[in-house]
N, CA, C and O of each residue as an XYZ file, in Angstrom:
840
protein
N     -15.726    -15.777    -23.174
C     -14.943    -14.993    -24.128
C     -14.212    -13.872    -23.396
O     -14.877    -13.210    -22.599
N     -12.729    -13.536    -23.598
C     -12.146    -12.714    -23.385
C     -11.460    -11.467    -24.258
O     -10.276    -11.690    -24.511
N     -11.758    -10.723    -24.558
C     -12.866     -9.673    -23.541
C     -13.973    -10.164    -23.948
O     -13.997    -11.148    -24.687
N     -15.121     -9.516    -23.500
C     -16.393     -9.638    -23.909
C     -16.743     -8.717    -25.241
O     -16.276     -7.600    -25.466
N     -17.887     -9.618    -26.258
C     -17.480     -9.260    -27.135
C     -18.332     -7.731    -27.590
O     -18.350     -7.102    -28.648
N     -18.872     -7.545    -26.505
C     -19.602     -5.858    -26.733
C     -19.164     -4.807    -25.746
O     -19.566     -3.652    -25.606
N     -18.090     -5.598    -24.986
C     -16.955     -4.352    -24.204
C     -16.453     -3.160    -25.428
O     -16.348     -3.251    -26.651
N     -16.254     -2.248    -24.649
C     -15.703     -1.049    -25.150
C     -14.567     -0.700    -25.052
O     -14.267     -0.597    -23.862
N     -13.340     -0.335    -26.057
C     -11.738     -0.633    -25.620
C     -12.009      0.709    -24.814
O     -12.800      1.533    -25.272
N     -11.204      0.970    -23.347
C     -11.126      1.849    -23.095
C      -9.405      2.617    -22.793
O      -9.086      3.481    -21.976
N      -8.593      1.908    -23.780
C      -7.162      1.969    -23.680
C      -6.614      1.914    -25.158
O      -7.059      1.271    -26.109
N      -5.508      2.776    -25.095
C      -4.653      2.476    -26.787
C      -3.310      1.823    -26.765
O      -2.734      0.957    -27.424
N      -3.073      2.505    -25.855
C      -1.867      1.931    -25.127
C      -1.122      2.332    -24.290
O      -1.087      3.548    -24.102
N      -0.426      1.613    -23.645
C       0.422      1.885    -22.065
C       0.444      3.242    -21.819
O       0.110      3.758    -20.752
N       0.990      4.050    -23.190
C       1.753      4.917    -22.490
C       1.057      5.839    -22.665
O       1.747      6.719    -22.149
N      -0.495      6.695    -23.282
C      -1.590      6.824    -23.734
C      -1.938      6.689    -22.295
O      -1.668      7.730    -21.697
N      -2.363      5.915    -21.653
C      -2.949      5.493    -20.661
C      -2.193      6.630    -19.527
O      -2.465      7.794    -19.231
N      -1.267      5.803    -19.135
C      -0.479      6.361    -17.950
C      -0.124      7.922    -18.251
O       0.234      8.421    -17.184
N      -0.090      8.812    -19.228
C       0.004     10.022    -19.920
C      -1.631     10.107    -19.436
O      -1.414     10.886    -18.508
N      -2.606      9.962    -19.394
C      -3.845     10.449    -18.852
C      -4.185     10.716    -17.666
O      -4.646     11.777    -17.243
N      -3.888      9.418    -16.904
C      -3.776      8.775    -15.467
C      -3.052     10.582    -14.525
O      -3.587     11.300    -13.681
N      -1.658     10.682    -15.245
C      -0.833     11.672    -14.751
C      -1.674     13.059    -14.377
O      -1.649     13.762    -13.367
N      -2.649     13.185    -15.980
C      -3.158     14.506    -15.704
C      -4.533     14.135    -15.159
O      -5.553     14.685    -15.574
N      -4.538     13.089    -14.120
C      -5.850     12.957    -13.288
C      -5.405     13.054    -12.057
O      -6.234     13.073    -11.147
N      -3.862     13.145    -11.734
C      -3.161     13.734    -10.438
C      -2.594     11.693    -10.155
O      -2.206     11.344     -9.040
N      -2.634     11.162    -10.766
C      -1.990      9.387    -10.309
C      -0.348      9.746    -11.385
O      -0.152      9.972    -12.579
N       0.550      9.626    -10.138
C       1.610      9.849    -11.159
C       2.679      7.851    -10.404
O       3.079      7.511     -9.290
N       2.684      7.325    -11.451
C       3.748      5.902    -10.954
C       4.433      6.082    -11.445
O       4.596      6.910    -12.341
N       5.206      5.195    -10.918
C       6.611      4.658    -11.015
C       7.103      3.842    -12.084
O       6.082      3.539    -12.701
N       8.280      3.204    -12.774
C       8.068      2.140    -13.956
C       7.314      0.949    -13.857
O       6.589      0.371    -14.667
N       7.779      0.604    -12.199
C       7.193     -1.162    -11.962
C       5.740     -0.844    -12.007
O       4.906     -1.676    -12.365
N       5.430      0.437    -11.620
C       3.725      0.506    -11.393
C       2.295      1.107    -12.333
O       1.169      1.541    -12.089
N       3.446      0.717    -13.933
C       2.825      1.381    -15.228
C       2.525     -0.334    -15.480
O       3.318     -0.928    -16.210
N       1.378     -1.097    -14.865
C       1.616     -2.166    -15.702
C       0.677     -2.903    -16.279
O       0.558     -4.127    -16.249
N      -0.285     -1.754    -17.041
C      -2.330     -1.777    -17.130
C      -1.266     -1.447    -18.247
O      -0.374     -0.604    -18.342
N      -1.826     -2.667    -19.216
C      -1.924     -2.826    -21.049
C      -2.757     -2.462    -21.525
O      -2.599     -1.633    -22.422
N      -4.005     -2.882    -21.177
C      -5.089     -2.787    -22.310
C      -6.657     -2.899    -21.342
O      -6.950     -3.759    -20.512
N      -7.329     -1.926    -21.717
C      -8.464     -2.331    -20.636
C     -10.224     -1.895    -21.687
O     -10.381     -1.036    -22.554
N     -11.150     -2.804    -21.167
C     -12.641     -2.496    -21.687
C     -13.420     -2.155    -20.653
O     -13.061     -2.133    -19.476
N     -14.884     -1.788    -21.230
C     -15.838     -1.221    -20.145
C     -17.066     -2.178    -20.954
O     -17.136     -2.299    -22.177
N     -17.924     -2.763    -20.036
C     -19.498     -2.584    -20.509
C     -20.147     -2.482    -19.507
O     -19.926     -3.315    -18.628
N     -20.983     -1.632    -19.311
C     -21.754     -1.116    -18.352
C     -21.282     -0.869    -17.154
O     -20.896      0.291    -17.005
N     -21.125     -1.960    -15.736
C     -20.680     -1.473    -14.745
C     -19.588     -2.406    -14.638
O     -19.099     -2.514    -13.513
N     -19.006     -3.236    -15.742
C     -17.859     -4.056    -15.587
C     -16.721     -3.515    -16.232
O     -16.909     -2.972    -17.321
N     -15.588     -3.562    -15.770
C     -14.422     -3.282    -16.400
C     -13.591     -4.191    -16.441
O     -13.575     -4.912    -15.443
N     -12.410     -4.582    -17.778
C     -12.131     -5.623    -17.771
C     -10.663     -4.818    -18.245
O     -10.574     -3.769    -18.882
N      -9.646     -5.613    -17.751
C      -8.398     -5.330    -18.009
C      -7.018     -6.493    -17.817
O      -7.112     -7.391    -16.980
N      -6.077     -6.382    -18.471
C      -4.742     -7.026    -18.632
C      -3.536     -6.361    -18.086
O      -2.703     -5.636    -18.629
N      -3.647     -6.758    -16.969
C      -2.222     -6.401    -16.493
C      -0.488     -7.219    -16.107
O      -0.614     -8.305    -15.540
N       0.572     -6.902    -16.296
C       1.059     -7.053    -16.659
C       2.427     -6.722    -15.630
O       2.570     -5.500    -15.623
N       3.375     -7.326    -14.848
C       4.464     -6.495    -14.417
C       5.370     -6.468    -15.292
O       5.405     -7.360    -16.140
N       6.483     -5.248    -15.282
C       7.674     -5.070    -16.110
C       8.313     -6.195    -15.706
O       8.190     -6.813    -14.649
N       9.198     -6.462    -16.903
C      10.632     -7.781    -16.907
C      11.034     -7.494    -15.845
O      10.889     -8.414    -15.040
N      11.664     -6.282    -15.296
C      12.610     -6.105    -14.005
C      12.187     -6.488    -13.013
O      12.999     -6.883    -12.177
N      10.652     -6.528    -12.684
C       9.980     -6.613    -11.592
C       9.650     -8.300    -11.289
O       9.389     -8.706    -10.157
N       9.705     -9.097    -12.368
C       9.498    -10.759    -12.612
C       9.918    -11.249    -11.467
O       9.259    -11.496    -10.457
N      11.316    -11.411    -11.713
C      11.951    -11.846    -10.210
C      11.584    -12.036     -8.848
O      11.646    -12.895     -7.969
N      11.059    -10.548     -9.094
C      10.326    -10.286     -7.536
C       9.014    -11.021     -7.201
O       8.665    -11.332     -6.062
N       8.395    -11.236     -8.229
C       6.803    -11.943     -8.171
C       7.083    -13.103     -6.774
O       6.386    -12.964     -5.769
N       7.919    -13.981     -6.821
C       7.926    -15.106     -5.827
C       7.903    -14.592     -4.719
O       7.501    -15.323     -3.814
N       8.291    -13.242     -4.380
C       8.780    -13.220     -2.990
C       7.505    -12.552     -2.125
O       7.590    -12.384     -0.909
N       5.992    -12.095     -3.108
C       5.126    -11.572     -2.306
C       3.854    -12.718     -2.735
O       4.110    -13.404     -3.724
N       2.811    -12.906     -2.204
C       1.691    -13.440     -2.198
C       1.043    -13.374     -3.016
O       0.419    -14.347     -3.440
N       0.940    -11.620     -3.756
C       0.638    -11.127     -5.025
C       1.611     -9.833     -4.835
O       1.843     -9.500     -3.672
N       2.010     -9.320     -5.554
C       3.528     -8.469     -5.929
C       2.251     -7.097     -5.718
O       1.235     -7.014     -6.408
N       2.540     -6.376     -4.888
C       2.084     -4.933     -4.968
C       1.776     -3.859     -6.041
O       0.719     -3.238     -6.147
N       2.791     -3.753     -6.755
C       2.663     -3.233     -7.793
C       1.621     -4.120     -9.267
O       1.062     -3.436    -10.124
N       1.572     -5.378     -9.270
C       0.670     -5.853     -9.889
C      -0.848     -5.500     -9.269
O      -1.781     -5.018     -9.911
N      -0.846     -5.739     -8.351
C      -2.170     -5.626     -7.285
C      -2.847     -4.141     -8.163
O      -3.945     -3.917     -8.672
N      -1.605     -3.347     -8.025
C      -2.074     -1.576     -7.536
C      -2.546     -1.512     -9.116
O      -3.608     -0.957     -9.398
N      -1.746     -2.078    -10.095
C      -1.979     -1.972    -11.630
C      -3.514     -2.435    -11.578
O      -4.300     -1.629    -12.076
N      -3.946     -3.374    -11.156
C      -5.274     -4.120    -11.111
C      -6.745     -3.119    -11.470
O      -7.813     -3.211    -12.075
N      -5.962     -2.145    -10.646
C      -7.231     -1.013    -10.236
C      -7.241     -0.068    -11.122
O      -8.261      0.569    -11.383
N      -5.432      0.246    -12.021
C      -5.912      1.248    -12.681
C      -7.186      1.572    -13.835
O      -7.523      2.727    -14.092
N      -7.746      0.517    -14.394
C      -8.663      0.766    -15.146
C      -9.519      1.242    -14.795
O      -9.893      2.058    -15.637
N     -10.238      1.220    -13.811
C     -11.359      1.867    -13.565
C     -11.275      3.552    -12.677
O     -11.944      4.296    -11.960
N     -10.249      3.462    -13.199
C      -9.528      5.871    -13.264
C      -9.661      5.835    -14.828
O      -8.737      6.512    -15.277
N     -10.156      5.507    -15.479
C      -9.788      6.079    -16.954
C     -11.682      5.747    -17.120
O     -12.401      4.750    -17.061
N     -11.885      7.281    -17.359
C     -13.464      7.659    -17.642
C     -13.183      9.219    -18.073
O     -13.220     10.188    -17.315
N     -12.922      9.220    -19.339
C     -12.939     10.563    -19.383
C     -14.274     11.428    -18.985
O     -14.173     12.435    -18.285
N     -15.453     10.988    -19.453
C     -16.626     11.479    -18.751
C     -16.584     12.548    -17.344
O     -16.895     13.713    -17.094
N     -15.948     11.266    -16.560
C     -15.654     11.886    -15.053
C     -14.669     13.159    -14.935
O     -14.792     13.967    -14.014
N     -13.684     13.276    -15.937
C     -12.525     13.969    -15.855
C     -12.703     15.336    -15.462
O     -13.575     16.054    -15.950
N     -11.947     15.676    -14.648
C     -11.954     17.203    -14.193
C     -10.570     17.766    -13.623
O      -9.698     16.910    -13.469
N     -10.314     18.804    -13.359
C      -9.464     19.717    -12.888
C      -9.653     18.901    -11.281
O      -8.954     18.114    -10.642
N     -10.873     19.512    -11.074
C     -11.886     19.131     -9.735
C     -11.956     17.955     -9.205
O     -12.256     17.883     -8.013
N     -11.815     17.302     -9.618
C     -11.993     15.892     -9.243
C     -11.205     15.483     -7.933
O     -10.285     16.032     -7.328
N     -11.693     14.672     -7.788
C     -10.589     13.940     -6.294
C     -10.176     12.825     -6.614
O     -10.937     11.888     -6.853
N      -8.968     12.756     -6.667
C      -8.327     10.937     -6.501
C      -8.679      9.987     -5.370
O      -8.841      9.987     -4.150
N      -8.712      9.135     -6.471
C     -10.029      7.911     -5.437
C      -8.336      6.794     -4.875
O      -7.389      6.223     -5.415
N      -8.795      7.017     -3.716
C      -7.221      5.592     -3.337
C      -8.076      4.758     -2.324
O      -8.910      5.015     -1.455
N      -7.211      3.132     -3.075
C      -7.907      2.038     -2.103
C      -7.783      2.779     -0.381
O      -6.996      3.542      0.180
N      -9.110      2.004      0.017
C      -9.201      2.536      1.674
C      -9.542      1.002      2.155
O      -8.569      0.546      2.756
N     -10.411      0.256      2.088
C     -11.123     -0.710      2.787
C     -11.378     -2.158      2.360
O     -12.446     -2.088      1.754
N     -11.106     -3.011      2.354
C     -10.858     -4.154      1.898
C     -12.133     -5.522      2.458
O     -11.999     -5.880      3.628
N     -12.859     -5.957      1.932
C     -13.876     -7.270      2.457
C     -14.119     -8.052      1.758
O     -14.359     -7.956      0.554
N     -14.082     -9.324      2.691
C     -13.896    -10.681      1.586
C     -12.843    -11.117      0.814
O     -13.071    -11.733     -0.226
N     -11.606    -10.857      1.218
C      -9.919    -10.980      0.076
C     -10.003    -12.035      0.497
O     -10.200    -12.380      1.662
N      -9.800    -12.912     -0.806
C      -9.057    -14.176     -1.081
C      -8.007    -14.189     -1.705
O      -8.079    -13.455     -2.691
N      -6.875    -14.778     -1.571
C      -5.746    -14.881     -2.473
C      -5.785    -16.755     -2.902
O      -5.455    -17.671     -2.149
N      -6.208    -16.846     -4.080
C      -6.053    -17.935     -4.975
C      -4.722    -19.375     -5.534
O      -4.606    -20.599     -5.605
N      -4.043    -18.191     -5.780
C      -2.685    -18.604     -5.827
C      -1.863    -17.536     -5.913
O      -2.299    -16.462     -6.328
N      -0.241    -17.733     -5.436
C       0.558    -17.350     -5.559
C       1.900    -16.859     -6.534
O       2.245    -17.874     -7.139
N       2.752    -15.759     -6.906
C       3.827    -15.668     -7.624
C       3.302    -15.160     -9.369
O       3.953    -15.475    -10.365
N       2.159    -14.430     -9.403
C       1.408    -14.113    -10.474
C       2.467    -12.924    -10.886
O       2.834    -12.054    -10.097
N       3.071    -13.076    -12.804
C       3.218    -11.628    -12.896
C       2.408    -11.020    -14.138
O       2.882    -10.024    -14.685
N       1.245    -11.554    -14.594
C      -0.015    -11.252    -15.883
C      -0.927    -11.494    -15.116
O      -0.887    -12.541    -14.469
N      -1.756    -10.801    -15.007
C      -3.114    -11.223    -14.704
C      -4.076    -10.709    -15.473
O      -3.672     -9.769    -16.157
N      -5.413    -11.033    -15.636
C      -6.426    -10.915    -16.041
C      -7.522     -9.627    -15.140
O      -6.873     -9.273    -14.157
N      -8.300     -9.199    -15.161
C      -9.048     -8.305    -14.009
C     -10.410     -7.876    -14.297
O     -10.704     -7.099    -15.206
N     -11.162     -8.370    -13.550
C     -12.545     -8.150    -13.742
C     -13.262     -7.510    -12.634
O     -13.510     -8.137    -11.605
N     -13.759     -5.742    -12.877
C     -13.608     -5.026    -12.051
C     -15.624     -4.883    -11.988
O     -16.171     -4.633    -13.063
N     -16.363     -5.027    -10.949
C     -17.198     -4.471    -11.009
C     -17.535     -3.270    -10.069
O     -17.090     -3.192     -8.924
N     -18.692     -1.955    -10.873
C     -18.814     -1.008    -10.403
C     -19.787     -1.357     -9.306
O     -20.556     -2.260     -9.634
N     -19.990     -0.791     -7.862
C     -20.960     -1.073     -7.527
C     -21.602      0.132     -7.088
O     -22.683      0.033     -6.508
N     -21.019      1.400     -7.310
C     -21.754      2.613     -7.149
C     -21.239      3.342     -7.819
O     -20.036      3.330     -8.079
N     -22.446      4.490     -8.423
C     -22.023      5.191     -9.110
C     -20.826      6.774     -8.737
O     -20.628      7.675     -9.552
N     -20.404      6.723     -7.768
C     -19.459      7.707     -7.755
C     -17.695      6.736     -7.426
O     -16.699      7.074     -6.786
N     -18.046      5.411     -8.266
C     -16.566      4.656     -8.157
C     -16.533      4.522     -6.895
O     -15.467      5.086     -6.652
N     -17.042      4.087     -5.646
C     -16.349      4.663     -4.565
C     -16.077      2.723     -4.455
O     -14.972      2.220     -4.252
N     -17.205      2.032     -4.621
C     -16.979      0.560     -3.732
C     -17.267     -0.353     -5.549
O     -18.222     -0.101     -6.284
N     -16.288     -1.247     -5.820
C     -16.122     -2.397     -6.397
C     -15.499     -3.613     -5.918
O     -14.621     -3.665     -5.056
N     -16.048     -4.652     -6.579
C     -15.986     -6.341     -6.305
C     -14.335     -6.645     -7.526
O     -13.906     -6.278     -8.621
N     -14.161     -7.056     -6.993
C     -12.913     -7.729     -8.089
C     -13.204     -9.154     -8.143
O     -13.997     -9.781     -7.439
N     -12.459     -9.574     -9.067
C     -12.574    -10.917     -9.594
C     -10.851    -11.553    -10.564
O     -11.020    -12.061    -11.673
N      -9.894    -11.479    -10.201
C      -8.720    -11.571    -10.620
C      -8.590    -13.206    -10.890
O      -9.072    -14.064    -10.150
N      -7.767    -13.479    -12.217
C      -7.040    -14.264    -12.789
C      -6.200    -14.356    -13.389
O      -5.849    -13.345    -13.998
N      -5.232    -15.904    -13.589
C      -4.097    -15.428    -14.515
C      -4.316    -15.599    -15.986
O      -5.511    -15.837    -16.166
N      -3.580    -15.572    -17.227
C      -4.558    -15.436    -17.971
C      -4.830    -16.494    -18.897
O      -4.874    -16.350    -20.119
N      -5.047    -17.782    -18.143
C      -5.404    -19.403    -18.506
C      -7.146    -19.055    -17.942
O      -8.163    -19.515    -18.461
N      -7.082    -18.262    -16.932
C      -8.452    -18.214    -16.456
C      -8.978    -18.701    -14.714
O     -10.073    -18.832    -14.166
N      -7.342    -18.883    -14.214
C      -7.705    -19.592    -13.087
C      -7.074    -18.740    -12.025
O      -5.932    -18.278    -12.026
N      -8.150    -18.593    -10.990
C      -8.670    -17.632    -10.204
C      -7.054    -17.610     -9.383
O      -6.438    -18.587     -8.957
N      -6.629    -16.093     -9.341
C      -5.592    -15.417     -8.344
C      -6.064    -14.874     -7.336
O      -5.869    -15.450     -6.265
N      -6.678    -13.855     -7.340
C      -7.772    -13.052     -6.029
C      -8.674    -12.649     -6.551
O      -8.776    -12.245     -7.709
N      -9.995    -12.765     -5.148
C     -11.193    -12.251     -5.435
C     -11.597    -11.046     -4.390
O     -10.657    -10.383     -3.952
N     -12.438    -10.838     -4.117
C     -12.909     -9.376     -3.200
C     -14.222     -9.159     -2.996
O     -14.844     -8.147     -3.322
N     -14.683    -10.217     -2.397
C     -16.145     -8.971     -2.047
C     -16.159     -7.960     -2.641
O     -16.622     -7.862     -3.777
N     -15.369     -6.483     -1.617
C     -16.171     -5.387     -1.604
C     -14.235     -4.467     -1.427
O     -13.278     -4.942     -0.815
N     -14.275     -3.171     -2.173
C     -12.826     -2.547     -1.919
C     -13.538     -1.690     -1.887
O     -14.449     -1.674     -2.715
N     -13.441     -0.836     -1.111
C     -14.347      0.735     -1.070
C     -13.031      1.814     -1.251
O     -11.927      1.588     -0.756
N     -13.210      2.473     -1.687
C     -12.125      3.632     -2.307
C     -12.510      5.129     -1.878
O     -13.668      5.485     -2.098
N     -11.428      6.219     -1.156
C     -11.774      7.078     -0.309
C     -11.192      8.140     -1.376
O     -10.007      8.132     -1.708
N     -12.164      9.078     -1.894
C     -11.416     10.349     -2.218
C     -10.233     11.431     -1.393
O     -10.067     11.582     -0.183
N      -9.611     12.004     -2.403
C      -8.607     12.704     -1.801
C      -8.096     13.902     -2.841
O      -8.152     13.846     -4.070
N      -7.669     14.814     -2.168
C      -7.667     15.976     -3.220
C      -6.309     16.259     -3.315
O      -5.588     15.544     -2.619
N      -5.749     17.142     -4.014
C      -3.942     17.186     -4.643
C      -4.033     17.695     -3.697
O      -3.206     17.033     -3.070
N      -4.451     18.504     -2.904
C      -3.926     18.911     -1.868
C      -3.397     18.418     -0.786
O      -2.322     18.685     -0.248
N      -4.386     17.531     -0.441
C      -3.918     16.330      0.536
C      -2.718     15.349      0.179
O      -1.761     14.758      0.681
N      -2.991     15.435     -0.302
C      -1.712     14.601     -1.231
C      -0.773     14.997     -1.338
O       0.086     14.157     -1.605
N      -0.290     16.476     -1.213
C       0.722     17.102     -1.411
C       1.525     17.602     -0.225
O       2.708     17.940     -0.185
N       0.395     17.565      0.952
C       1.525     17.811      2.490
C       1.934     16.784      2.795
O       1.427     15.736      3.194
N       3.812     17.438      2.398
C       4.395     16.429      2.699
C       5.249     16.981      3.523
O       6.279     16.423      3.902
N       4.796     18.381      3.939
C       6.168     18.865      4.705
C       6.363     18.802      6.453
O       5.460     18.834      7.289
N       7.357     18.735      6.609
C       7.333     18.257      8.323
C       6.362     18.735      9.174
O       6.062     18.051     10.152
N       5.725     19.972      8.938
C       4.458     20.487      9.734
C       3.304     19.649      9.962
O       2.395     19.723     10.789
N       3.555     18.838      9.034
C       2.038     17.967      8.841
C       2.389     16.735      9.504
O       1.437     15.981      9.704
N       3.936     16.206     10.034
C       4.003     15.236     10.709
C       2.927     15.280     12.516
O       2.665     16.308     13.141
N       2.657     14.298     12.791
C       1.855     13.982     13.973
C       3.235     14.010     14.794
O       3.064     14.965     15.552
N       4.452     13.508     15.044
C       5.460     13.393     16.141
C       6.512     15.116     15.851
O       6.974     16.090     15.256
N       6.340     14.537     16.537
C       7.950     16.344     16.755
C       9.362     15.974     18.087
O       9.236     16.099     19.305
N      10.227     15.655     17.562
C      11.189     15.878     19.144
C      11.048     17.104     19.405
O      11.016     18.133     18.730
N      10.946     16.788     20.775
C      11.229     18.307     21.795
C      12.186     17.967     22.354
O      12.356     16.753     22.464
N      13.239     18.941     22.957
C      14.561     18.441     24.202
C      13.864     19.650     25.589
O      14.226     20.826     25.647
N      13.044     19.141     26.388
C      13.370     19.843     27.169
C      14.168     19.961     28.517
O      14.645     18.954     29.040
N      14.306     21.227     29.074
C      15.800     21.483     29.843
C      15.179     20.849     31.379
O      14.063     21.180     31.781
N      15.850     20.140     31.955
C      15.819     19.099     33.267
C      16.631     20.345     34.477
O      17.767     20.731     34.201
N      15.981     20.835     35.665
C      16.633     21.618     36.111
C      18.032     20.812     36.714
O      18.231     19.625     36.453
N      18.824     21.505     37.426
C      20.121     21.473     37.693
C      20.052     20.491     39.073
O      19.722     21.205     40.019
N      20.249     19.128     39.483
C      20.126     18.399     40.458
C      20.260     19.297     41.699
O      19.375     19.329     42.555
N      21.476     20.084     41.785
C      21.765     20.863     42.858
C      20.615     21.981     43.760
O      20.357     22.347     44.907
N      20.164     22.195     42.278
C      18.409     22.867     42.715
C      17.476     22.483     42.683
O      16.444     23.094     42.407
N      17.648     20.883     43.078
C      16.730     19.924     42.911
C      16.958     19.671     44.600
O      15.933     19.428     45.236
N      17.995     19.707     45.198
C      18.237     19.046     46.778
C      18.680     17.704     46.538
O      18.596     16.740     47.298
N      19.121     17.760     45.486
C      19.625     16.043     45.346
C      21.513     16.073     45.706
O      22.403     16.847     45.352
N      21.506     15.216     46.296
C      23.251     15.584     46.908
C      23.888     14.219     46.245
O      25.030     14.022     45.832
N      23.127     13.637     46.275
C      24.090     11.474     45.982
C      24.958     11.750     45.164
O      24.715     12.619     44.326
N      26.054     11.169     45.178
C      26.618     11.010     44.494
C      25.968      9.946     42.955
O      25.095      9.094     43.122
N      26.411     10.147     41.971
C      25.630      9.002     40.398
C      26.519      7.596     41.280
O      27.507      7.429     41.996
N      25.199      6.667     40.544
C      24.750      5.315     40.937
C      25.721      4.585     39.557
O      25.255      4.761     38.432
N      26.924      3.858     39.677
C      27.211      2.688     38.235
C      27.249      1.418     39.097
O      27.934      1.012     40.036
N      26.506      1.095     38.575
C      26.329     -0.628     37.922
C      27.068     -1.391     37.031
O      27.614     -0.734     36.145
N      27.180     -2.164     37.019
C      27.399     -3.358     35.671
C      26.489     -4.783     35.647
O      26.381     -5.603     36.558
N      25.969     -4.804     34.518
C      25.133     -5.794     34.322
C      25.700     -7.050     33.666
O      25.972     -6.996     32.466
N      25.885     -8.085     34.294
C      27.063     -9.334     34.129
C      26.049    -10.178     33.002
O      24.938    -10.462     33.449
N      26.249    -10.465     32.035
C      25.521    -11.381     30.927
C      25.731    -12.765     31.463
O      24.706    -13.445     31.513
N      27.004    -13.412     31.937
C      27.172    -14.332     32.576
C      26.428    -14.743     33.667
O      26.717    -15.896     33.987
N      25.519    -14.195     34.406
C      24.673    -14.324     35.391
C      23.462    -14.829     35.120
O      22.613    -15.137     35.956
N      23.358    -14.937     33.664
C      21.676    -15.078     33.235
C      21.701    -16.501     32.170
O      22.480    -16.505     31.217
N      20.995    -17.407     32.372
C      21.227    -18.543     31.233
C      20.196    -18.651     30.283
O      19.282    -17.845     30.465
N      20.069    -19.427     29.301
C      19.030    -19.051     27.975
C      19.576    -18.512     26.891
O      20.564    -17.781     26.827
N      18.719    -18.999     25.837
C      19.292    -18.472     24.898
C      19.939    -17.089     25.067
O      19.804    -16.304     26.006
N      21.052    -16.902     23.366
C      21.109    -15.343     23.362
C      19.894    -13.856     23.522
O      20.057    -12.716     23.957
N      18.716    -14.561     22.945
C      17.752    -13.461     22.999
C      16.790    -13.583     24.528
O      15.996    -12.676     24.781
N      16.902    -14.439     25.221
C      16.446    -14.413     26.442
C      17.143    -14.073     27.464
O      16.758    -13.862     28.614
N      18.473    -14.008     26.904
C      19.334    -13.642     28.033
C      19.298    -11.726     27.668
O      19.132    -10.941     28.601
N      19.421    -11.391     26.685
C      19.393    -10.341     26.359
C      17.708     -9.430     26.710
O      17.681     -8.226     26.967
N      16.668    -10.152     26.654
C      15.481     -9.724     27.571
C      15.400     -9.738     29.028
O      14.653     -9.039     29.712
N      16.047    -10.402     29.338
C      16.397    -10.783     31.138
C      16.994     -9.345     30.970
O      16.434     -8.300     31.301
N      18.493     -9.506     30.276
C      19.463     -8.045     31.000
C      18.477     -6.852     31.003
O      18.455     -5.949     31.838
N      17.632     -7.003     29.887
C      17.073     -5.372     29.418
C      16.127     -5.037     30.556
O      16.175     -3.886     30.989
N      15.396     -5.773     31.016
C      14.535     -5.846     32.509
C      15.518     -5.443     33.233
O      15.611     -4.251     33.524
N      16.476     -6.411     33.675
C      17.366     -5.918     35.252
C      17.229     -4.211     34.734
O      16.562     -3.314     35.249
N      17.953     -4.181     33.765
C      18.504     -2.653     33.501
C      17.240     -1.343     33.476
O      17.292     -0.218     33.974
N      16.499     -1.792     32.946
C      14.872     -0.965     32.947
C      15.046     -0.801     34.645
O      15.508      0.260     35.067
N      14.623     -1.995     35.701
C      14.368     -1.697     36.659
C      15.560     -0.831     37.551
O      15.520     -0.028     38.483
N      16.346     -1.291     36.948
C      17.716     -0.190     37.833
C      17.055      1.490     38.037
O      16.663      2.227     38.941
N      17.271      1.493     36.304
C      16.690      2.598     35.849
C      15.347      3.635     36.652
O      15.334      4.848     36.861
N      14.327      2.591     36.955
C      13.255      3.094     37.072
C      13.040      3.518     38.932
O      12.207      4.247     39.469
N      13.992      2.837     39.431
C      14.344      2.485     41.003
C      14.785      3.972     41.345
O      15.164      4.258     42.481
């Protein structure tokens, strides 16, 4: 039976939902509002998801469409119980045991189990909604994160930085040569276009490095 028949609705509707989701710090996009209707009994959660019309199209071109995937999970963020100011947003981290079933899904079915009590690690069990298996999951373990983290987004927090720094003046280097030109003849090298074009990039590296 779908749902089960002593599940608990834990949804009214879409927009109910995603209006909650927001003030739990999860803010999506249109394609990625696409959790209809979802239940709870005990440590199972069961839900219907759904991509927007616009997004249909796209279903063929991924394995399972991302934004369906990401919808998959939203049910099990909606606990008001848990709800807080405080809280940390839980985002997929770790993945064991993925199967993908079949391909080009845009409804699916979702059967979420809890396997600890602070949400952190659940089993999935995905279908379309005839009943026949899309993806399954061992184990998805889910890593808290706080608005804060979430919110540096500003260049300070990047890991790379250009630097230009200043190369002294050859002349106060003792270097007298006159500059070295070359020309690197494409005609000299046979093979395809992209092997001939890895050949040149070598000669030229080694010029370079000489």
């Amino acid at each position: 039976m779908w749902p089960p028949a002593t599940a608990t609705p834990l949804t009214s509707s879409p927009q109910e939902t995603y209006t909650y989701l927001a003030g739990r710090g999860y803010g999506y996009g249109p394609v990625f509002t696409g959790l209809k209707t979802a239940w709870r009994e005990g440590r199972h959660i069961y839900a219907e998801v759904e991509l927007p019309e616009q997004a249909h199209a796209d279903a063929a071109r991924f394995t399972l469409h991302p934004a369906l995937l990401d919808a998959s999970l939203h049910a099990m963020l909606i606990n008001p119980e848990r709800d807080s100011e405080s809280e940390a947003t839980l985002l997929p981290f770790a993945w064991s045991g993925l199967t993908i079933h079949a391909t080009g899904a845009t409804s699916l079915r979702v059967h979420l189990t809890l396997q600890s009590d602070d949400y952190s690690d659940i089993t999935l069990h995905i279908t379309d909604p005839t009943g026949r298996p899309v993806l399954t999951a061992d184990s998805l373990h889910m890593r808290a994160a706080t608005a804060r983290q979430l919110n540096t987004t500003s260049a300070s927090a990047s890991l790379h930085h250009l630097a230009w720094p200043a190369l002294p003046e050859t002349r106060n280097a003792g270097i007298t040569e006159e500059p070295v030109l070359w020309h690197v003849n494409a005609d000299a090298v046979s093979g395809s276009v992209p092997e001939r074009a890895r050949a040149l990039t070598h000669t030229a590296l080694e010029q370079v490095q000489r």
